[in-house]
DRENFI-933785 format. One record per residue: residue in three letters; x, y, z of N, C-alpha, C in turn. Coordinates in nm, 4 decimals, decimal comma, always signed. Layout:
BEGIN
(ALA (X Y Z) (X Y Z) (X Y Z))
...
//
This chain:
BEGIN
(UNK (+15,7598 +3,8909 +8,4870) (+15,8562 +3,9258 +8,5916) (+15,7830 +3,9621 +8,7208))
(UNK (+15,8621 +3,9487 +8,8173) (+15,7894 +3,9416 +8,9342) (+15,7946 +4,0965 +8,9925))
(UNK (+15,7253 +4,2172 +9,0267) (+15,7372 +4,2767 +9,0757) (+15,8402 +4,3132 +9,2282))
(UNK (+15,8517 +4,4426 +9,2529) (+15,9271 +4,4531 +9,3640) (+15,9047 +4,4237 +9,5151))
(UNK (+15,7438 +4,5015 +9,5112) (+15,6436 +4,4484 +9,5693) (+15,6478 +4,3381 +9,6023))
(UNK (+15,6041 +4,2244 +9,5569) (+15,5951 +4,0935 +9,5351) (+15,7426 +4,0913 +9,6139))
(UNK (+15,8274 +4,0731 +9,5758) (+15,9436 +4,0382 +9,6127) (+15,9583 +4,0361 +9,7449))
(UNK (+15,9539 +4,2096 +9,7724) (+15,9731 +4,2377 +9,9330) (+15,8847 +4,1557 +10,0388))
(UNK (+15,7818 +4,0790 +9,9569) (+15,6589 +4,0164 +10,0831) (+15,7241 +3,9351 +10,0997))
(UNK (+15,7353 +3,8631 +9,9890) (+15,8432 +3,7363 +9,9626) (+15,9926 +3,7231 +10,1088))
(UNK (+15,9954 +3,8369 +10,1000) (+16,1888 +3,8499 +10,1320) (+16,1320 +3,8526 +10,2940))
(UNK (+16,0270 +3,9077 +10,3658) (+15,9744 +3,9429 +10,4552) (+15,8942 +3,8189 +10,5245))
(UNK (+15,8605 +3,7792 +10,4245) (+15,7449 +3,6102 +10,4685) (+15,9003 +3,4949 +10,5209))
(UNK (+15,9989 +3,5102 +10,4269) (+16,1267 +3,4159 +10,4573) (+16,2027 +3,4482 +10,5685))
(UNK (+16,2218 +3,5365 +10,5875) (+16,2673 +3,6147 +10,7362) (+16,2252 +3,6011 +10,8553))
(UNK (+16,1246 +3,5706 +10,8421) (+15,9574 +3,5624 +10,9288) (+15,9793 +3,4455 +10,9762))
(UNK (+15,9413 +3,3533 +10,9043) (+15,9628 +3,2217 +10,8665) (+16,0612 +3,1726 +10,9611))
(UNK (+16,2194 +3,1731 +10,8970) (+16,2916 +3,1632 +10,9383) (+16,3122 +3,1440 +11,1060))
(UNK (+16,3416 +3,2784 +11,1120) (+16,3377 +3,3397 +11,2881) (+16,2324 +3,2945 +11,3398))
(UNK (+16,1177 +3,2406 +11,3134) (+16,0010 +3,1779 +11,3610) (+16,0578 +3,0160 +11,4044))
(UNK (+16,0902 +2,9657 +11,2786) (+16,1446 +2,8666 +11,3166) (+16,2371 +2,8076 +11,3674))
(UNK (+16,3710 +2,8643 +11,3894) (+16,4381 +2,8948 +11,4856) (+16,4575 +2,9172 +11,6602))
(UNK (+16,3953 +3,0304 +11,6596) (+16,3208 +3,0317 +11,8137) (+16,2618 +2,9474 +11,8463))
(UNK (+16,1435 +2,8603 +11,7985) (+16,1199 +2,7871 +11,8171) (+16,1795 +2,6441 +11,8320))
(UNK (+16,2544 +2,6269 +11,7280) (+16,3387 +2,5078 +11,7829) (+16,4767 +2,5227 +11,8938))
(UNK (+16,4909 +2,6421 +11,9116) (+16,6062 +2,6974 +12,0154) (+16,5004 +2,6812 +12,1439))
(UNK (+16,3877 +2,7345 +12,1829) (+16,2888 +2,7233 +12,3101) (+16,2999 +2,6382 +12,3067))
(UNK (+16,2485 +2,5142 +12,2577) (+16,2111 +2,3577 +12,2652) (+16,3577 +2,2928 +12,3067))
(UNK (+16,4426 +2,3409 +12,2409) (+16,6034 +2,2673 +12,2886) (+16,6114 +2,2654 +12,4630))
(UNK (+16,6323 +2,4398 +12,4357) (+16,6945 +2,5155 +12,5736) (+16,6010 +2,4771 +12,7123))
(UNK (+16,4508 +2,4459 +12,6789) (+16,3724 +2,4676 +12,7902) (+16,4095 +2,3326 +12,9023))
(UNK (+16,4031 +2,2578 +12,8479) (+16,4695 +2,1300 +12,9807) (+16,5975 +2,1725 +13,0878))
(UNK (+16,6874 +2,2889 +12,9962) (+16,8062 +2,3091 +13,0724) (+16,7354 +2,4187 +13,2025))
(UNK (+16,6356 +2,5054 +13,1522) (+16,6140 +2,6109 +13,1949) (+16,4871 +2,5479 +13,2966))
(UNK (+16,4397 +2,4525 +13,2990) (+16,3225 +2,4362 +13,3627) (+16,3498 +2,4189 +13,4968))
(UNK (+16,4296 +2,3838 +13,5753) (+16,4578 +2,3447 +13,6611) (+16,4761 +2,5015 +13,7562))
(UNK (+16,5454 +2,5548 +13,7309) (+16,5688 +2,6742 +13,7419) (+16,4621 +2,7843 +13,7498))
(UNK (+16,3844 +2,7917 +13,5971) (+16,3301 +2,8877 +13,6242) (+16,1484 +2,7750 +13,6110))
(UNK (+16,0783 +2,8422 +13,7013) (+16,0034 +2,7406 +13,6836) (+15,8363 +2,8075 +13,6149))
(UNK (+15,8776 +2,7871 +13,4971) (+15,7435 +2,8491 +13,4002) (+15,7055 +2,7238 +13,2908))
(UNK (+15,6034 +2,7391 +13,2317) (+15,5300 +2,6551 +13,1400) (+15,6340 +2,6645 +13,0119))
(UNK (+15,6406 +2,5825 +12,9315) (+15,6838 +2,5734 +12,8126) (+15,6479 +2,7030 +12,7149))
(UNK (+15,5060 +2,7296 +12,7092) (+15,4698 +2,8445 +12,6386) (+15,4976 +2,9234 +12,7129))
(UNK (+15,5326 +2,9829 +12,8120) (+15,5643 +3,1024 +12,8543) (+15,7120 +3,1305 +12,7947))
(UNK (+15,7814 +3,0559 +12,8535) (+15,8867 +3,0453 +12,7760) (+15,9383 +3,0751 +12,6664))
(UNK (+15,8508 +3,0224 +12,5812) (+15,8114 +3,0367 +12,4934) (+15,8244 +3,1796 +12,4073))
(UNK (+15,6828 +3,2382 +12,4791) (+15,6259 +3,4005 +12,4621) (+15,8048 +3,5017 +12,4651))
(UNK (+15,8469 +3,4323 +12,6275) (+15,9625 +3,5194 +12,6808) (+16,0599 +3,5202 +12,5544))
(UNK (+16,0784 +3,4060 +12,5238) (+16,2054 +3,4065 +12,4043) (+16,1518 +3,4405 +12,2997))
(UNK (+16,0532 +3,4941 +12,2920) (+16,0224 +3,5880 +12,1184) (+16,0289 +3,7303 +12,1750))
(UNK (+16,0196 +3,8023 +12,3053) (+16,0513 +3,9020 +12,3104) (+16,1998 +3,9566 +12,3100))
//
């Protein structure tokens, strides 16, 4: 059986994950709309939308 421990990294690594990948494909969508406008690098952008 898998510990609780174990579990919670588990539950924490998928969460992670997730919202990682997400933002990321939400920046990459959104940034063409926003580029024009605001005028920063892709990775900045980037940085901004994980804060």
């Amino acid at each position: 059986m898998l510990g609780l421990e174990h579990l919670t990294q588990l539950a924490y690594f998928f969460i992670f994950f997730s919202l990682f990948h997400h933002g990321f494909t939400l920046s990459v969508f959104l940034y063409p709309f926003s580029a024009p406008k605001m005028n920063v690098t892709p990775t900045m952008s980037y940085y901004l939308f994980l804060i």
